[in-house]
N, C-alpha and C positions, 0 to 999 in steps of 0.2 A: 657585814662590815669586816674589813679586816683584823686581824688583831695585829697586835704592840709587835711583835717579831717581824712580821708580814708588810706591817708600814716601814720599821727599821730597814727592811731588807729595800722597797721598794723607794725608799730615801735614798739612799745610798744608790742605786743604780739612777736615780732624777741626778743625782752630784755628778755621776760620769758624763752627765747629754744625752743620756737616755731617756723616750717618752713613757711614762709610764702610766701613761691617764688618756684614754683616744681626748683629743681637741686640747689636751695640753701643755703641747709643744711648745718649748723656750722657756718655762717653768725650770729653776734651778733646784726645786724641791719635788717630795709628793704633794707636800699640803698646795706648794703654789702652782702647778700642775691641776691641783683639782681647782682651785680658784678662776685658776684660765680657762678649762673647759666649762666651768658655771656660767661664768661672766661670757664666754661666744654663745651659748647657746642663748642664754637671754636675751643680747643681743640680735640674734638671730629671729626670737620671737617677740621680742619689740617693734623692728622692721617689718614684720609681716602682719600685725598687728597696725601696725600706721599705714602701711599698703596694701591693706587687704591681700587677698592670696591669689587674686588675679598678679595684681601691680606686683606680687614680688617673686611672682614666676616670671613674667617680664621683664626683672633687675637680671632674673638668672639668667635670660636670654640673650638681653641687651649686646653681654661681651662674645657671645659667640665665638669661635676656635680659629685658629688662625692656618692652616694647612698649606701644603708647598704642593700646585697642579706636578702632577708626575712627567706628564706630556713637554708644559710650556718650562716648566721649576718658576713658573711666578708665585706668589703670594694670594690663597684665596680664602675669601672671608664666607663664615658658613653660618654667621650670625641672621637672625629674623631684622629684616629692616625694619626703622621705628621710626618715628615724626617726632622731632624732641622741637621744643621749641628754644630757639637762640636767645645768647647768653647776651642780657644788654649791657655794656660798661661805654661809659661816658667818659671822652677825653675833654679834658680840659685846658682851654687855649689862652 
């Protein structure tokens, strides 16, 4: 655990925009820093926890990278093709 100096100091570098916690970027503090990387990691294993570890290797995939062909310079998608099923919304006449 840190001590009282060591938070002092690492407070004070949270106040400039500095991260001082891995996962608790945008944290204006240490303490709320540490709060933010608590709360993504839980996050993290609540999600995986509701989709099993198949389904949320799958969420990882889903967005796949977006990459510029060297050759054509088009736009190419390096994502695992998925089968989602469409989104129903009803208009109304």
């Amino acid at each position: 655990m840190a001590s009282q100096q060591e938070k002092k100091q690492l407070d004070e570098r949270a106040k400039k925009g500095e991260t001082v916690v891995p996962g608790g970027t945008g944290g204006k503090s240490f303490e709320a820093q540490q709060h933010l990387a608590e709360g993504r990691a839980r996050g993290g294993n609540t999600r995986k926890e509701q989709l099993g570890s198949e389904g949320y290797q799958q969420m990882g995939r889903k967005g796949g990278h977006r990459n510029r062909d060297k050759s054509s310079g088009e736009d190419v998608d390096e994502g695992e093709e998925m089968d989602e099923p469409k989104s129903r919304t009803r208009t109304q006449s």
